[in-house]
MIMI-399642 format. One record per residue: z, y, x of N, C-alpha, C in turn; residue number from 0. Coordinates in pm, 1 decimal. Atoms other than C-alpha are relative to their C-alpha. Example, Ala and Ser with C-alpha at 12.3 -4.5 7.8 and 13.67 -1.06 7.14 Angstrom:
BEGIN
<r <0.0,-119.0,89.0>,<780.0,-450.0,1230.0>,<0.0,120.0,90.0>,0> <r <-6.0,-119.0,-82.0>,<714.0,-106.0,1367.0>,<73.0,109.0,-77.0>,1> 
//
This chain:
BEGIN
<r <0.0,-120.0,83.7>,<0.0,0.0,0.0>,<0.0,125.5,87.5>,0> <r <7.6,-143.8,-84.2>,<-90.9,365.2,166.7>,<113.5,65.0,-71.2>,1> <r <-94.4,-132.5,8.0>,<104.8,701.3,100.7>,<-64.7,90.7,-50.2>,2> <r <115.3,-91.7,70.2>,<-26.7,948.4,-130.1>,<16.5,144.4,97.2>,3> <r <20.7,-144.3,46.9>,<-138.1,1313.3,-90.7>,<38.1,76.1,-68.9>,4> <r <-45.1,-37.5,104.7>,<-46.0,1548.2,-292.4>,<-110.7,183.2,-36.1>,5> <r <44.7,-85.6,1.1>,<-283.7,1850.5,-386.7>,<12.5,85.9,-106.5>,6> <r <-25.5,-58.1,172.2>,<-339.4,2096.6,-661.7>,<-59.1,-88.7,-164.3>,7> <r <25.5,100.1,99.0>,<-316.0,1927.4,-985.3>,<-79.7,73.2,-88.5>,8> <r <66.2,-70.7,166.4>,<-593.7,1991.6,-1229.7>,<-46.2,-107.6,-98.6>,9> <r <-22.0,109.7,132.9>,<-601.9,1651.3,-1445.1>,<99.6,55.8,-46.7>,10> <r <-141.1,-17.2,37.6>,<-353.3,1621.0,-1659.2>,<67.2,-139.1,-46.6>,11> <r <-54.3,146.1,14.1>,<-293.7,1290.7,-1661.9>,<142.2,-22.3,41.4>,12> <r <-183.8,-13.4,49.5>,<82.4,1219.1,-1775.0>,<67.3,-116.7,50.3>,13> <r <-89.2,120.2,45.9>,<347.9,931.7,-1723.5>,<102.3,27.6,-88.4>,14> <r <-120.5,-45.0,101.1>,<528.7,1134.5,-1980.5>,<63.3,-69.6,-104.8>,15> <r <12.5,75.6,85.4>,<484.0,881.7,-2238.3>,<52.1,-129.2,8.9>,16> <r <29.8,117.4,-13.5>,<620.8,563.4,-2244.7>,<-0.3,-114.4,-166.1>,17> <r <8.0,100.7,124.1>,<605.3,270.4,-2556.9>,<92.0,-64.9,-46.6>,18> <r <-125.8,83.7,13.3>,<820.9,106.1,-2779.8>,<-42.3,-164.9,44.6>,19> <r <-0.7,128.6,-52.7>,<664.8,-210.2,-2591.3>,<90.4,-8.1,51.6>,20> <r <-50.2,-4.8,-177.4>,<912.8,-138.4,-2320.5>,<118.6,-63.8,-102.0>,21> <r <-138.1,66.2,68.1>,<1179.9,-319.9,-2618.3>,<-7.7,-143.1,79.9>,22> <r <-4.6,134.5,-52.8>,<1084.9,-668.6,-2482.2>,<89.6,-17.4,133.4>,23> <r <-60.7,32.3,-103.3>,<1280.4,-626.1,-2175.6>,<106.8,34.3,-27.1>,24> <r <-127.8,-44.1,10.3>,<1587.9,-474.6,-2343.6>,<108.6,-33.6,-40.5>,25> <r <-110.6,79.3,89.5>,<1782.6,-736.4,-2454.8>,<-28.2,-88.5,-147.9>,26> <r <17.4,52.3,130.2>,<1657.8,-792.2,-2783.4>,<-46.6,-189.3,3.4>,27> <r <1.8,163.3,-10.7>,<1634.4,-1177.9,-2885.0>,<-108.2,-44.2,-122.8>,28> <r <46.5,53.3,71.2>,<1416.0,-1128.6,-3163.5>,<-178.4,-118.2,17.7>,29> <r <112.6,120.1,21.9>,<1080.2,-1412.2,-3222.3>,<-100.9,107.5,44.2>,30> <r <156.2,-97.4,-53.4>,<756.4,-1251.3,-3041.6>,<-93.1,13.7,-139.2>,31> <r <122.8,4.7,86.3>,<490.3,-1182.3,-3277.9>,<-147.6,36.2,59.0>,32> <r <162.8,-31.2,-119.4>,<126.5,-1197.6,-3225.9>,<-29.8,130.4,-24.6>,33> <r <58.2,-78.7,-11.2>,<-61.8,-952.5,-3092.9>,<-42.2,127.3,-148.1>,34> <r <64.0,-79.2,120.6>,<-228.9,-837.8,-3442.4>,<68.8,51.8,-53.5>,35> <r <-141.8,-10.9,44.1>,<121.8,-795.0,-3570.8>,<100.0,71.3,35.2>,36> <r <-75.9,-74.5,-71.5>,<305.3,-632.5,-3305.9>,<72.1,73.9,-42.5>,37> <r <-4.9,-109.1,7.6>,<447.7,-354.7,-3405.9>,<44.9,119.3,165.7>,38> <r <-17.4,-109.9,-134.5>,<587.0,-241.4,-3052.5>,<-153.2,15.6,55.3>,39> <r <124.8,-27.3,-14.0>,<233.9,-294.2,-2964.9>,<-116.8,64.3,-67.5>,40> <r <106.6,-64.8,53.1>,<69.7,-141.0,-3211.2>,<71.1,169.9,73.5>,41> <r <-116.5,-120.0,8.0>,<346.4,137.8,-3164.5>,<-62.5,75.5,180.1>,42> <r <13.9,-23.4,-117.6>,<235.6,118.6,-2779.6>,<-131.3,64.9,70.0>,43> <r <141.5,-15.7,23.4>,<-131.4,130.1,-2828.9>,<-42.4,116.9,-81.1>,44> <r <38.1,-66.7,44.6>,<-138.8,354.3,-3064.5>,<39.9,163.5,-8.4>,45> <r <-64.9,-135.7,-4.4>,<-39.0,726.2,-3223.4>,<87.4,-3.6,-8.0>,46> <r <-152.3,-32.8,8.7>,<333.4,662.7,-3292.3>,<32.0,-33.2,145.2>,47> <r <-148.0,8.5,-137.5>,<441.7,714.5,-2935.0>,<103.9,-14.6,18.8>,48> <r <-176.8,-80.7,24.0>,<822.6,725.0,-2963.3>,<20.0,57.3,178.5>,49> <r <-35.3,-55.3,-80.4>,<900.0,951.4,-2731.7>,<57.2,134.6,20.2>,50> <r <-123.2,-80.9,-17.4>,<1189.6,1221.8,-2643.6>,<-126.5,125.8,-3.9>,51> <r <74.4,-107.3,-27.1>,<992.8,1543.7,-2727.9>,<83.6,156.4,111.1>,52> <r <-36.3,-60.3,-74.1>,<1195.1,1744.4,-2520.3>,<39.1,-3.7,175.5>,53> <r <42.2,46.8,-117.0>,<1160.4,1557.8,-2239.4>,<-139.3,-21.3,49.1>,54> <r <176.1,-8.8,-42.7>,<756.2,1514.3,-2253.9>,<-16.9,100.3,35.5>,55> <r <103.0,-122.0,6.2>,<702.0,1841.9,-2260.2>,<75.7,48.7,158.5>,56> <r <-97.9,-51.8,-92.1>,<975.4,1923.3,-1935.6>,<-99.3,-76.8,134.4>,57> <r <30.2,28.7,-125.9>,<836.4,1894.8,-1562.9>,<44.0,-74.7,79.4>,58> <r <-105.5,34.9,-73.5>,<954.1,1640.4,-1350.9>,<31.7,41.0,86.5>,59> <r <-82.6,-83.7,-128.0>,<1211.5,1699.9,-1072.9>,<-130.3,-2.3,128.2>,60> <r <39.1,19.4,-142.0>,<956.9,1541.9,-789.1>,<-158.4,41.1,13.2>,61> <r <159.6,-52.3,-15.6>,<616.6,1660.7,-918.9>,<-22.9,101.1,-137.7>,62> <r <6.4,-126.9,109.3>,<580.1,2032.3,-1111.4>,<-165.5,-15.6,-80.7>,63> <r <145.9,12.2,96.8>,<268.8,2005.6,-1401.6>,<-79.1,69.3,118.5>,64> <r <71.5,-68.8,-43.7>,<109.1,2290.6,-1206.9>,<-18.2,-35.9,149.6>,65> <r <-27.2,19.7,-136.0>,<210.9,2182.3,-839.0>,<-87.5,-78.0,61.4>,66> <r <47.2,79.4,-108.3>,<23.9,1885.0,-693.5>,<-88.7,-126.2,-125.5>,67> <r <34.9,97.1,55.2>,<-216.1,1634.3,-865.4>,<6.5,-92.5,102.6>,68> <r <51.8,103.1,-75.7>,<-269.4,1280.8,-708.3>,<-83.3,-6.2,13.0>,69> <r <151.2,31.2,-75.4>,<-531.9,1231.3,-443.1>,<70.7,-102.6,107.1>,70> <r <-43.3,86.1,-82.6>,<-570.7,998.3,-191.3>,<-53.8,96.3,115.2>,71> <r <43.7,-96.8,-130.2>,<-679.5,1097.9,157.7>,<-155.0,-73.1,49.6>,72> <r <124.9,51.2,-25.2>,<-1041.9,1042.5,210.4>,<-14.7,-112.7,104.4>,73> <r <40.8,126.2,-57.4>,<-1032.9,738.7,444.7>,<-9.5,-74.0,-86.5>,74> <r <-71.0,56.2,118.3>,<-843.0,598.6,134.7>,<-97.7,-28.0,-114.0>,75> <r <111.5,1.1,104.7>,<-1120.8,647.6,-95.1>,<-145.3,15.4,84.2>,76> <r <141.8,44.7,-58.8>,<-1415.2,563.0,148.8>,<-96.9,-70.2,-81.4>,77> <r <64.2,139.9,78.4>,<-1695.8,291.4,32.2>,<30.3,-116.7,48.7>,78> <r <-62.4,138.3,-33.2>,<-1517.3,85.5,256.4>,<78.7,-38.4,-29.5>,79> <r <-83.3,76.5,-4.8>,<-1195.3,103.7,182.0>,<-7.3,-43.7,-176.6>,80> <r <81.1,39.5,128.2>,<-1364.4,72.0,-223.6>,<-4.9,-134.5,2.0>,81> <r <92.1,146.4,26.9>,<-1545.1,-266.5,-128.0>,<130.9,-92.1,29.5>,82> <r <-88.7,104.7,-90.1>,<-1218.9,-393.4,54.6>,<141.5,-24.3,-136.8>,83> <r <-121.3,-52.2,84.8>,<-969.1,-274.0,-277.6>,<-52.3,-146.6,-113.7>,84> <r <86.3,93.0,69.0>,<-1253.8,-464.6,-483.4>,<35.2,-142.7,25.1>,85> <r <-19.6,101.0,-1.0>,<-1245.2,-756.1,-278.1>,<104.6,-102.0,-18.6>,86> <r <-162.5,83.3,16.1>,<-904.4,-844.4,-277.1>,<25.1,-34.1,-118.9>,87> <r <-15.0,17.8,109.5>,<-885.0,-758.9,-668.7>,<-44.9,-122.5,-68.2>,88> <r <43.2,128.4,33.1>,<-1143.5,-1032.9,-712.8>,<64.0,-130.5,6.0>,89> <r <-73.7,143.5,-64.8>,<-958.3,-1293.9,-483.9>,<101.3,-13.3,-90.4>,90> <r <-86.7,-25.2,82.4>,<-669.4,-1196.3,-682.4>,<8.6,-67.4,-199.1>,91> <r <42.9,9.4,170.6>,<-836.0,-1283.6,-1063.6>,<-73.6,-134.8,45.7>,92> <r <66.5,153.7,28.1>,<-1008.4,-1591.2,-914.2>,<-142.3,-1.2,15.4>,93> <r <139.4,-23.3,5.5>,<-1376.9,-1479.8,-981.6>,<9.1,139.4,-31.0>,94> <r <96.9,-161.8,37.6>,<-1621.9,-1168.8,-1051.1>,<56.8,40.8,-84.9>,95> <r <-30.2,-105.7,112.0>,<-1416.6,-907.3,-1256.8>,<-108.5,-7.5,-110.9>,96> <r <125.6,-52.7,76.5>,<-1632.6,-867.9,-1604.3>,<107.3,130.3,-75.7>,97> <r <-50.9,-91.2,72.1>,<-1587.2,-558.6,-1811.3>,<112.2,-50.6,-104.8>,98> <r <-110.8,-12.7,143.5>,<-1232.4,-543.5,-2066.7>,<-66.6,42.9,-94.6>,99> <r <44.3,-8.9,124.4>,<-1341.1,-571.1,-2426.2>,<4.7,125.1,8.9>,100> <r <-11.4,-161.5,31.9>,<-1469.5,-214.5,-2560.9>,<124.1,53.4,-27.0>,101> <r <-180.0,-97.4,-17.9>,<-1146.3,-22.5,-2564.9>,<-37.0,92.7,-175.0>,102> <r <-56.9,-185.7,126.8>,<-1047.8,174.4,-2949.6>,<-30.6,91.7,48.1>,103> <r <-7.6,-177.3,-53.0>,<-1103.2,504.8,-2917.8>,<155.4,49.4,-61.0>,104> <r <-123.4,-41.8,76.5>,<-777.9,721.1,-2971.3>,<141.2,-82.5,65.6>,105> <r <-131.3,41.2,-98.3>,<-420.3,656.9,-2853.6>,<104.1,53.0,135.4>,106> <r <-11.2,-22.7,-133.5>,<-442.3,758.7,-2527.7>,<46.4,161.4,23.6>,107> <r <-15.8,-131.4,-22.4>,<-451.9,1147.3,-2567.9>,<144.9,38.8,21.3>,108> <r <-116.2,-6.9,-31.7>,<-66.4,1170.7,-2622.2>,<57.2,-25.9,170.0>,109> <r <-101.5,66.6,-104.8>,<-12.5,1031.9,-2297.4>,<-64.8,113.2,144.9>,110> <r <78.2,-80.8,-77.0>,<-236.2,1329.7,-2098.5>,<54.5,157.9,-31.1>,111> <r <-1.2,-150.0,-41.7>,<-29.4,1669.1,-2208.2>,<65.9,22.1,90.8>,112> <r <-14.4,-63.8,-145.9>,<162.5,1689.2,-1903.1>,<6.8,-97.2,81.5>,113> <r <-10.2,100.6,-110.2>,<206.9,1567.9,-1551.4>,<154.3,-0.5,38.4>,114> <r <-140.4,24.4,-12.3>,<545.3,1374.3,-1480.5>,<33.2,-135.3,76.7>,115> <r <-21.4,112.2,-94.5>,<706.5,1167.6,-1235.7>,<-9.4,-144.5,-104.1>,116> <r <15.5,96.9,92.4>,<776.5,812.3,-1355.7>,<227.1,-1.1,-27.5>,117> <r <-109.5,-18.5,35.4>,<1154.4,938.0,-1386.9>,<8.5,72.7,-208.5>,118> <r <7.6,2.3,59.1>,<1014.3,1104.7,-1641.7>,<-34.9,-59.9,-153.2>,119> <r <81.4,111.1,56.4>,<816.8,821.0,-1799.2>,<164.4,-84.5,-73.5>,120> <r <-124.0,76.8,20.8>,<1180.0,661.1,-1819.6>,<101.8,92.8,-50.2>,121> <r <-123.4,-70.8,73.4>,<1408.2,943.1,-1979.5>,<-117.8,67.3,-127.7>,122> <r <71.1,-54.4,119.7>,<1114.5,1027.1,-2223.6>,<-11.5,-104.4,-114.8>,123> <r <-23.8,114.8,74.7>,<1179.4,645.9,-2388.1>,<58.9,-31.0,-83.6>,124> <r <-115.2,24.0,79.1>,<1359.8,586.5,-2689.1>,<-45.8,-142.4,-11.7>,125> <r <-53.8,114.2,-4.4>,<1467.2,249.8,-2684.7>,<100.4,-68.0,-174.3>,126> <r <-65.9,52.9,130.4>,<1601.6,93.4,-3044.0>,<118.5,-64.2,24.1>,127> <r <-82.2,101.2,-104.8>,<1818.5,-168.8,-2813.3>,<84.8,21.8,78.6>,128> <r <-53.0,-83.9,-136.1>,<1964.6,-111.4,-2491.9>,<-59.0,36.6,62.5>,129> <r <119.9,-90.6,-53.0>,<1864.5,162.9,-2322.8>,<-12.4,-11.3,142.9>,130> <r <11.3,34.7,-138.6>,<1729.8,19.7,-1986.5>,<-25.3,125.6,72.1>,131> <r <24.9,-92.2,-36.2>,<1610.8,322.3,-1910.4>,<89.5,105.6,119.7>,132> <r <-63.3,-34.4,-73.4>,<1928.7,469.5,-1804.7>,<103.9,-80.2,129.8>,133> <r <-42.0,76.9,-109.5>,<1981.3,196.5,-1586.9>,<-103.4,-15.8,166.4>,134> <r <105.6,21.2,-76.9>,<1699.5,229.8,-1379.4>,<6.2,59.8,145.7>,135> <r <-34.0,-29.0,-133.2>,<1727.0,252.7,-994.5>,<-113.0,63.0,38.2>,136> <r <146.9,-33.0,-81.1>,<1442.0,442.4,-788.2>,<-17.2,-17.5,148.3>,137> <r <58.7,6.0,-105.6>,<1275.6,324.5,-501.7>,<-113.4,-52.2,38.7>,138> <r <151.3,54.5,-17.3>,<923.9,247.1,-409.5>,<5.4,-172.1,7.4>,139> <r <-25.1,223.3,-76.1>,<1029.7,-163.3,-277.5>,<-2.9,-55.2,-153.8>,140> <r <62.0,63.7,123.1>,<1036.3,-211.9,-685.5>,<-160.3,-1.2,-10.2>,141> <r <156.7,59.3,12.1>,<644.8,-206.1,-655.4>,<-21.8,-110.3,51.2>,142> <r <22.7,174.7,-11.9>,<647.4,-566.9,-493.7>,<78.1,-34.2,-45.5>,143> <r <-117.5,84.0,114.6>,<899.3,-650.3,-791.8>,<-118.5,-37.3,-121.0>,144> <r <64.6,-33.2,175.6>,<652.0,-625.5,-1074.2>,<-50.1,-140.6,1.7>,145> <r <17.6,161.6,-28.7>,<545.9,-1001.5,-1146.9>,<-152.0,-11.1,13.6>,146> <r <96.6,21.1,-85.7>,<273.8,-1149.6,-978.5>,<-116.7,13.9,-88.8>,147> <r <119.7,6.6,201.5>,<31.0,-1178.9,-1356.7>,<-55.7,138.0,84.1>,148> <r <11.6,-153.2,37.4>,<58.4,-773.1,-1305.8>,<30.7,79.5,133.6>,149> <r <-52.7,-78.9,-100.5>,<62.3,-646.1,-957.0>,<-57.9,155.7,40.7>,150> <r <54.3,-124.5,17.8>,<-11.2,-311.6,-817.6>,<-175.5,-9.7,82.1>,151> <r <125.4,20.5,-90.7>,<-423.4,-278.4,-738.0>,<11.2,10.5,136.1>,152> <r <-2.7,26.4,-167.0>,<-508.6,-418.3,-414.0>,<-33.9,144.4,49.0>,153> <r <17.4,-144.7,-81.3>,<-486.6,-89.4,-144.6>,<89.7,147.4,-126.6>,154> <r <-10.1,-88.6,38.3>,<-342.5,111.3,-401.8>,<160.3,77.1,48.6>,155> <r <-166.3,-117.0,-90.2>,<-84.4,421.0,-293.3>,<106.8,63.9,-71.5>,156> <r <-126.7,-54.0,27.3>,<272.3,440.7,-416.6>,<63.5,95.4,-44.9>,157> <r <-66.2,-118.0,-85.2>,<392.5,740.2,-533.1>,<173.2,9.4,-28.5>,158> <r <-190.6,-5.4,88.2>,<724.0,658.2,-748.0>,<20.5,-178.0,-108.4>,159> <r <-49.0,132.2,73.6>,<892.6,336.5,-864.0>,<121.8,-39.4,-59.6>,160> <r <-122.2,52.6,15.4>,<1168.4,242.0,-1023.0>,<61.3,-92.6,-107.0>,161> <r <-61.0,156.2,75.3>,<1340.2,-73.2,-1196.9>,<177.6,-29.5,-0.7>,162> <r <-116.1,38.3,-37.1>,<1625.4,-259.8,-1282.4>,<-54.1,-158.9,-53.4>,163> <r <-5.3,163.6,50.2>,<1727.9,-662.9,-1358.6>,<136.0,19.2,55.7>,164> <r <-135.8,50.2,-10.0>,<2042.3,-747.1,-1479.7>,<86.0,108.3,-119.0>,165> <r <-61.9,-53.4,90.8>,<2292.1,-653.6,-1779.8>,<-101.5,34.0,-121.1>,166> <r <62.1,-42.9,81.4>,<2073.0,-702.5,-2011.8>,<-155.8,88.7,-22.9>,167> <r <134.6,-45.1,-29.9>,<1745.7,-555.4,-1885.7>,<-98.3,-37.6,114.1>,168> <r <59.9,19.1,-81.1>,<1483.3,-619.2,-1689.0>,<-164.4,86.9,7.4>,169> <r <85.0,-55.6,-18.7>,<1227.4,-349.8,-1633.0>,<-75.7,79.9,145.9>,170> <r <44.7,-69.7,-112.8>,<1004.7,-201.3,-1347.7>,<-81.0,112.6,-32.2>,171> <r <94.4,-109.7,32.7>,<796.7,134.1,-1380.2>,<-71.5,41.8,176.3>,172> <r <94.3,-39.7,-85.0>,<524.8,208.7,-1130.3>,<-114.4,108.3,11.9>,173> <r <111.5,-138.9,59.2>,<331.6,519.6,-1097.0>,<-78.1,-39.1,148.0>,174> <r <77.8,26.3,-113.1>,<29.4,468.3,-812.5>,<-128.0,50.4,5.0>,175> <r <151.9,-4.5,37.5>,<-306.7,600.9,-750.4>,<-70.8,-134.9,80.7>,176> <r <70.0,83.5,-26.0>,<-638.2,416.2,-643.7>,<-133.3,38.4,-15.6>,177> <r <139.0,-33.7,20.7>,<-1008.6,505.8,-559.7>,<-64.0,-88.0,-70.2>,178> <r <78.9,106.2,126.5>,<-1108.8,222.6,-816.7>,<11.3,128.0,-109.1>,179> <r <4.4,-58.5,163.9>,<-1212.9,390.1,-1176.6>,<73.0,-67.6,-116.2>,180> <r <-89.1,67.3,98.2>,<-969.6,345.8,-1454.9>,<-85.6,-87.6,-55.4>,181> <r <12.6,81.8,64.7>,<-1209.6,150.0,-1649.2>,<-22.2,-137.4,31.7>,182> <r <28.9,127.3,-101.0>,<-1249.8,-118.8,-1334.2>,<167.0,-13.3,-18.0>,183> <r <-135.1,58.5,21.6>,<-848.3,-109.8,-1313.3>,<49.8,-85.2,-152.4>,184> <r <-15.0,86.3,101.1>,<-809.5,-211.5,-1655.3>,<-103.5,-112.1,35.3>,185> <r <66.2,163.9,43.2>,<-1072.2,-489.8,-1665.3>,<63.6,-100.1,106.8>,186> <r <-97.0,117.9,-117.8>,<-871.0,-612.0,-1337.0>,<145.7,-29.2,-76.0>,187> <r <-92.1,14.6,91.2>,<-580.2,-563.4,-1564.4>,<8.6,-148.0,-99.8>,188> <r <-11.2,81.2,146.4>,<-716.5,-752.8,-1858.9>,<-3.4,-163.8,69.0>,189> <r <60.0,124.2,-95.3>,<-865.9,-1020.6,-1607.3>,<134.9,-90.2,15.1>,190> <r <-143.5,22.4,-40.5>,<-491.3,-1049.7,-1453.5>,<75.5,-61.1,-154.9>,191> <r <-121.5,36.6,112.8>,<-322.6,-1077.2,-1810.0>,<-43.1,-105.5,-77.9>,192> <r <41.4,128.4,20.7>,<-562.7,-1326.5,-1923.6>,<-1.0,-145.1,50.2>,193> <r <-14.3,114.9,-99.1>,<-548.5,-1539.0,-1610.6>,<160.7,-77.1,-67.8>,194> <r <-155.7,-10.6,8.8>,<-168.6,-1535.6,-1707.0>,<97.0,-39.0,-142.5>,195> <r <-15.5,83.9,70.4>,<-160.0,-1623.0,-2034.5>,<88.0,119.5,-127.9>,196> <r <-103.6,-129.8,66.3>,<-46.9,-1227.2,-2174.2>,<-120.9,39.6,-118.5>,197> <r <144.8,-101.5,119.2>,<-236.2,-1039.3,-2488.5>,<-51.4,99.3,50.2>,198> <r <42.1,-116.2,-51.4>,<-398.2,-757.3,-2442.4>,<-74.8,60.6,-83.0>,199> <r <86.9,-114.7,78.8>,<-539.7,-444.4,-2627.9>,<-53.9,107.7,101.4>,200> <r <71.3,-93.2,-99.3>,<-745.2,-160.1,-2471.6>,<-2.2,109.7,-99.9>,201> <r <-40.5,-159.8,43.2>,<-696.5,207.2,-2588.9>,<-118.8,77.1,107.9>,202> <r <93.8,-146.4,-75.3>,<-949.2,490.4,-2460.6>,<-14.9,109.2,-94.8>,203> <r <62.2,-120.4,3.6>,<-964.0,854.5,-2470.3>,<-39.7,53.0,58.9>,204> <r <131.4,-127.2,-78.3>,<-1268.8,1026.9,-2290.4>,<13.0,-128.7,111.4>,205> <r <0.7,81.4,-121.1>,<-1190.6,876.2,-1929.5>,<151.0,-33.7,4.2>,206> <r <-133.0,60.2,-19.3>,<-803.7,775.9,-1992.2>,<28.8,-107.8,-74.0>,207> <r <-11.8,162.2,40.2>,<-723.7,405.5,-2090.3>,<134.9,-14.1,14.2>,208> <r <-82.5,64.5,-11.8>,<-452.1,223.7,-2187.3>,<-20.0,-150.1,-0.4>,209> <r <10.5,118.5,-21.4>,<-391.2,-147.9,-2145.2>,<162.5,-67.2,-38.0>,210> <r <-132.0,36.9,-9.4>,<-88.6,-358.2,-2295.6>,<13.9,-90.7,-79.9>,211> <r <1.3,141.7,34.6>,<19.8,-691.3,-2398.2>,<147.8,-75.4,-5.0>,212> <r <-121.7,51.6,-6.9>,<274.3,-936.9,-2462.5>,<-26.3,-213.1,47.1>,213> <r <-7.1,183.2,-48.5>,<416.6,-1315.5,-2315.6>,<98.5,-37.7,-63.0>,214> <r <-168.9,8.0,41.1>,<698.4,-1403.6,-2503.8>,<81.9,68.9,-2.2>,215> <r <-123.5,-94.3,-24.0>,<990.7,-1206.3,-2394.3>,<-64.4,130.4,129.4>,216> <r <24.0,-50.5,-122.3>,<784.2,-1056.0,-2131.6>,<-127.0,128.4,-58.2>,217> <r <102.4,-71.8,39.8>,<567.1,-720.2,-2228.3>,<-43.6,89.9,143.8>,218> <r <55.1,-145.9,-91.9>,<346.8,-424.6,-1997.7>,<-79.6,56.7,-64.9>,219> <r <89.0,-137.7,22.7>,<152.3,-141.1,-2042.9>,<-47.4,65.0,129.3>,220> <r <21.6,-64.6,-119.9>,<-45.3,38.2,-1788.9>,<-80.9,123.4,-88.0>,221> <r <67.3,-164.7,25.2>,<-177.1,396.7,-1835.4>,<-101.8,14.0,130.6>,222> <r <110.5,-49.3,-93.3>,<-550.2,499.3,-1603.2>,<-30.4,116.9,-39.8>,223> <r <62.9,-67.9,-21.4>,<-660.1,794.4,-1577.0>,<-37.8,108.1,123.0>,224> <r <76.7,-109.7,-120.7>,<-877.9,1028.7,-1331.5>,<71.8,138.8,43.7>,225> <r <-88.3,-43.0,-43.7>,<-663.2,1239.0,-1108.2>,<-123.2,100.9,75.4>,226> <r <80.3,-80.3,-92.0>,<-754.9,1421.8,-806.9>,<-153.9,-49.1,58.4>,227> <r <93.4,49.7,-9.1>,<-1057.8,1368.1,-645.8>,<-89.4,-126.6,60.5>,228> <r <-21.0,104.0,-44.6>,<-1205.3,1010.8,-621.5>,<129.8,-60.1,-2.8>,229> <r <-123.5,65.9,-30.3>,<-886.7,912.3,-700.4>,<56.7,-12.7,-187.8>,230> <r <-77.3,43.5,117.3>,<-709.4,736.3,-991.9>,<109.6,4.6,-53.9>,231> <r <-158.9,-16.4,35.4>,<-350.5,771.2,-1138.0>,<-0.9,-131.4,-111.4>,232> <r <-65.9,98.1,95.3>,<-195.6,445.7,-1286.3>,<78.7,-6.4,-23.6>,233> <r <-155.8,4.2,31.9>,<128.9,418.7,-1472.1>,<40.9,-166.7,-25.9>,234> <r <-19.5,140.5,57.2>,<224.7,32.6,-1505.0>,<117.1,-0.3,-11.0>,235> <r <-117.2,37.9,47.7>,<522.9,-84.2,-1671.5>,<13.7,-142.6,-46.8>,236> <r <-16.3,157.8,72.7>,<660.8,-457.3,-1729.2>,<117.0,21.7,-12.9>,237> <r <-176.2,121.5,-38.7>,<981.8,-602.6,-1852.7>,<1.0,-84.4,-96.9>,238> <r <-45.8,163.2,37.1>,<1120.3,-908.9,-1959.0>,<-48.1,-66.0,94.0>,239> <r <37.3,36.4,-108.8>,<1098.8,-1202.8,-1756.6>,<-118.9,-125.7,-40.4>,240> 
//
């Protein structure tokens, strides 16, 4: 994993947002339901965001809306280090990536009015359950926690992580960019959650995608969209185990 950049931000691609998927890791004991059924997933996928409006709209401590978008540093987003991010992703899924089913339109916009750490991503959560949220430790070393189904794209650069396991929760949050295009990260996504045996829905607005699914007790969500330049912003989130 590299080390991001940090330049002037003019996306606005958010981790402000997070889903009531993020219940599956919070204790709760109730019976999964499928996909079609969901409701945290529809809830996750769709327009009922639940989320702390007075916290979406607030700046995080480690990255100001106006201050710094994510970029990588042009070695980072070469065509080499592209073909080499690629190749691994492949090795990774087994065979040739194909495109993730057409993606909904709609969903996604909520999750693009501001830019916010992934501290924010985690105090903007209302939780029905227990609130893992405020259990959540930060340090980048939770990005080789996230389970193997759902890891972070091959080469991609770090910028904020944080998780817990134990007392009742088990969640990780990952914010990362990546010179791959959100709509290649998701289909490595979907690829990954299929290999694995997870659901999966696809959300798009304009060039920002969502992606999110369930295993039993075990749910994620990832957020793509187009950052600085040549460069991607992903938000992934799992818990349960």
């Amino acid at each position: 994993m590299q080390e991001l950049v940090r330049g002037k931000r003019t996306g606005g691609w958010a981790c402000a947002a997070l889903a009531s998927v993020l219940l599956a890791g919070c204790g709760t004991s109730e019976e999964p339901t499928s996909p079609a059924s969901d409701p945290a997933m529809s809830g996750a996928l769709g327009e009922d965001i639940m989320v702390d409006p007075e916290m979406a709209g607030q700046a995080g401590a480690a990255l100001e809306a106006d201050e710094g978008e994510v970029s990588l540093p042009p070695a980072d987003r070469s065509p080499e280090a592209i073909r080499d991010a690629r190749a691994k992703a492949e090795k990774l899924v087994g065979h040739p990536i194909q495109p993730a089913p057409e993606a909904r339109q709609g969903g996604v916009n909520v999750l693009t009015e501001s830019a916010a750490t992934a501290a924010q991503v985690a105090k903007a959560t209302k939780l029905a359950k227990t609130d893992c949220t405020a259990k959540l430790a930060f340090s980048n070393t939770w990005a080789a926690k996230v389970p193997t189904a759902l890891p972070v794209y091959p080469r991609g650069a770090v910028q904020e992580a944080a998780g817990v396991a134990g007392e009742g929760c088990a969640m990780i949050v990952v914010n990362y960019a990546t010179p791959i295009g959100a709509g290649d990260v998701v289909a490595f996504y979907h690829a990954m959650a299929d290999k694995a045996g997870y659901s999966a829905q696809v959300r798009r607005t304009g060039t920002n995608y969502a992606i999110g699914g369930r295993k039993g007790d075990a749910a994620y969500v990832v957020y793509a969209g187009p950052s600085g330049p040549g460069t991607t912003e992903v938000n992934l989130v799992t818990t349960g185990k």
